[in-house]
ChimeraX commands (.cxc) that place a marker at each C-alpha (Angstrom):
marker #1 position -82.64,-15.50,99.81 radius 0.5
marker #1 position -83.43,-19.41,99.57 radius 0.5
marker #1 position -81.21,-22.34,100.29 radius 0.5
marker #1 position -81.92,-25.09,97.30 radius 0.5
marker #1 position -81.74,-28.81,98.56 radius 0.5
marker #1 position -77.68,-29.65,98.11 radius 0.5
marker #1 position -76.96,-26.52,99.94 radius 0.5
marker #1 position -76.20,-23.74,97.64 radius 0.5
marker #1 position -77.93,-20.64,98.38 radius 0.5
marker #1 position -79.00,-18.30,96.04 radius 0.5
marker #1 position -78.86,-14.95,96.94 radius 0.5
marker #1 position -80.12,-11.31,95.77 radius 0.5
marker #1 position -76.57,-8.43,95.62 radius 0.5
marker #1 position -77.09,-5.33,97.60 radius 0.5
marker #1 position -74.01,-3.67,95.78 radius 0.5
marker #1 position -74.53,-0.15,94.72 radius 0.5
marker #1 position -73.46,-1.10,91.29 radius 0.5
marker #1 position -75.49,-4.44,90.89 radius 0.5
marker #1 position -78.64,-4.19,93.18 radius 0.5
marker #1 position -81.07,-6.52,92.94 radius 0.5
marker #1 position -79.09,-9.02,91.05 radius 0.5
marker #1 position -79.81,-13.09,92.02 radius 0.5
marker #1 position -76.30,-15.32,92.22 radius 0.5
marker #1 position -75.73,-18.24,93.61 radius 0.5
marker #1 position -73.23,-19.34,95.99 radius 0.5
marker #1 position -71.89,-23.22,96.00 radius 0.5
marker #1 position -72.48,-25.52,99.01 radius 0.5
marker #1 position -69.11,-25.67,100.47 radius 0.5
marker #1 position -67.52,-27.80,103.21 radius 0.5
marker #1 position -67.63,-26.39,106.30 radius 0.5
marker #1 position -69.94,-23.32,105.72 radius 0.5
marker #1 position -73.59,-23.76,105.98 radius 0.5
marker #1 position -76.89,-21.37,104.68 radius 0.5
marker #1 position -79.52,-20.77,105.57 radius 0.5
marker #1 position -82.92,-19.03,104.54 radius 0.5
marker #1 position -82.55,-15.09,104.41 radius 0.5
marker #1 position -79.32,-15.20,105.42 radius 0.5
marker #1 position -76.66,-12.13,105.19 radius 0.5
marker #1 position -73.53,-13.53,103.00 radius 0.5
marker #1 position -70.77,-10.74,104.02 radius 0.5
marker #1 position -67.63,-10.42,101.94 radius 0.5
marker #1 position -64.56,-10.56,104.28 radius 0.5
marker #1 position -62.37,-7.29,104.11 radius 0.5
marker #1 position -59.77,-8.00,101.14 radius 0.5
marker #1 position -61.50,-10.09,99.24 radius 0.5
marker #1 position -64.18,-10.32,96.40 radius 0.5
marker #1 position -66.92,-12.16,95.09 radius 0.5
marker #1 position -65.98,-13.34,91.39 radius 0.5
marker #1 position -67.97,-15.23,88.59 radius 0.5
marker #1 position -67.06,-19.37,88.04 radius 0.5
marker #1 position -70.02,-20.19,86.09 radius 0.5
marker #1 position -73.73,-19.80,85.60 radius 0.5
marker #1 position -77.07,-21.78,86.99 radius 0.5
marker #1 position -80.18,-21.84,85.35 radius 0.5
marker #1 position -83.33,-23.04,87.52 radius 0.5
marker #1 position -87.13,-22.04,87.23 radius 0.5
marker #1 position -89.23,-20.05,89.26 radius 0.5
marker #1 position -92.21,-19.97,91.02 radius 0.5
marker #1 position -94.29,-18.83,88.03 radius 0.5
marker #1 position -92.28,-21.34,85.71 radius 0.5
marker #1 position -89.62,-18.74,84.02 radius 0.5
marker #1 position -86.48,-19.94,83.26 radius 0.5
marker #1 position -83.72,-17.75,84.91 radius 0.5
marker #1 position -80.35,-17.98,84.54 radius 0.5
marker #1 position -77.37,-16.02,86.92 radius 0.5
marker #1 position -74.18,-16.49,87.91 radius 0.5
marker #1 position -72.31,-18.81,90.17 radius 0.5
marker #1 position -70.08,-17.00,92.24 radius 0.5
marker #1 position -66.94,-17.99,94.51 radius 0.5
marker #1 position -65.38,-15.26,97.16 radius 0.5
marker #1 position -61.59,-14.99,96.33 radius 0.5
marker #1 position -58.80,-13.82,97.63 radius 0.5
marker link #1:1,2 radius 0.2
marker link #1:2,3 radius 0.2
marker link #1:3,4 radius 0.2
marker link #1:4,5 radius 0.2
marker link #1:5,6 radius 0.2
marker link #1:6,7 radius 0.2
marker link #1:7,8 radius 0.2
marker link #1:8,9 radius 0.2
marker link #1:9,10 radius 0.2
marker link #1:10,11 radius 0.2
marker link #1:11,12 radius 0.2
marker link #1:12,13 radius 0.2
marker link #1:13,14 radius 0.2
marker link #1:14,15 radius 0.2
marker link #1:15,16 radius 0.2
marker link #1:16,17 radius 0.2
marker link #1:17,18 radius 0.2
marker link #1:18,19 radius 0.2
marker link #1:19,20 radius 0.2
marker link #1:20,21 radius 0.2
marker link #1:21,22 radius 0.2
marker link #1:22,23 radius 0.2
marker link #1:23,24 radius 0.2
marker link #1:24,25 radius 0.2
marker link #1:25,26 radius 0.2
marker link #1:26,27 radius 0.2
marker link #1:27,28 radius 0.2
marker link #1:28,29 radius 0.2
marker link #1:29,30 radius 0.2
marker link #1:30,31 radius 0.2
marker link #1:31,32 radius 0.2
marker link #1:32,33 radius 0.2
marker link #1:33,34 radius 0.2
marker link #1:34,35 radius 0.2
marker link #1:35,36 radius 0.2
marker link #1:36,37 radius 0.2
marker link #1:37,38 radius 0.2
marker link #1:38,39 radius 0.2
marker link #1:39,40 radius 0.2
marker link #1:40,41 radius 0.2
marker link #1:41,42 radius 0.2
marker link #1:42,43 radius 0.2
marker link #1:43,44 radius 0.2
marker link #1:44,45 radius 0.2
marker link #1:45,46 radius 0.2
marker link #1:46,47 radius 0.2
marker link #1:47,48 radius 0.2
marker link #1:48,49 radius 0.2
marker link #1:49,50 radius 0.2
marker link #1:50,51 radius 0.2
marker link #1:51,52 radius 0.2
marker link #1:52,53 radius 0.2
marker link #1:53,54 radius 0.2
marker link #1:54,55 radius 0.2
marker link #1:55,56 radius 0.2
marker link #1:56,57 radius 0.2
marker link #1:57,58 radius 0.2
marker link #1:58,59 radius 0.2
marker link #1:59,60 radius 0.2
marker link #1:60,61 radius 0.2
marker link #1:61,62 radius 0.2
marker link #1:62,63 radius 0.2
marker link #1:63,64 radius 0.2
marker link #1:64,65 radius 0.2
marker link #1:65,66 radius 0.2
marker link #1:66,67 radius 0.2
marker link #1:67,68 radius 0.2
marker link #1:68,69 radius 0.2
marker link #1:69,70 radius 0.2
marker link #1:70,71 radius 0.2
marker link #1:71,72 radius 0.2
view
């Protein structure tokens, strides 16, 4: 969805079970985002809740969602 200025991306789920839902994914060594990018989860692993972020939106609402990790 939108890369924020350390490099984190946060990103909107297209799960069946959670569509629709914003997250945001850590800057990371080695892995780089970019701006409506396609974050696949590899084949064995999943996507799991560390913490959350709060940040404000375009039309000044506070929003907070989760900080995920993929795992093994």
């Amino acid at each position: 969805m939108q890369v924020l200025p350390d490099g984190s991306a946060l990103a909107t789920v297209e799960d069946i079970s959670n569509i629709g839902m914003v997250v945001l994914f850590l800057t990371d060594e080695g892995v780089s985002y970019y701006d409506d990018q396609k974050i696949n989860v590899p084949t064995g692993k999943r996507v799991m809740q560390i913490g959350t972020y709060k940040y404000m939106t375009r039309s000044e609402m506070e929003k907070t969602v989760p900080i995920v990790q993929i795992m093994e």
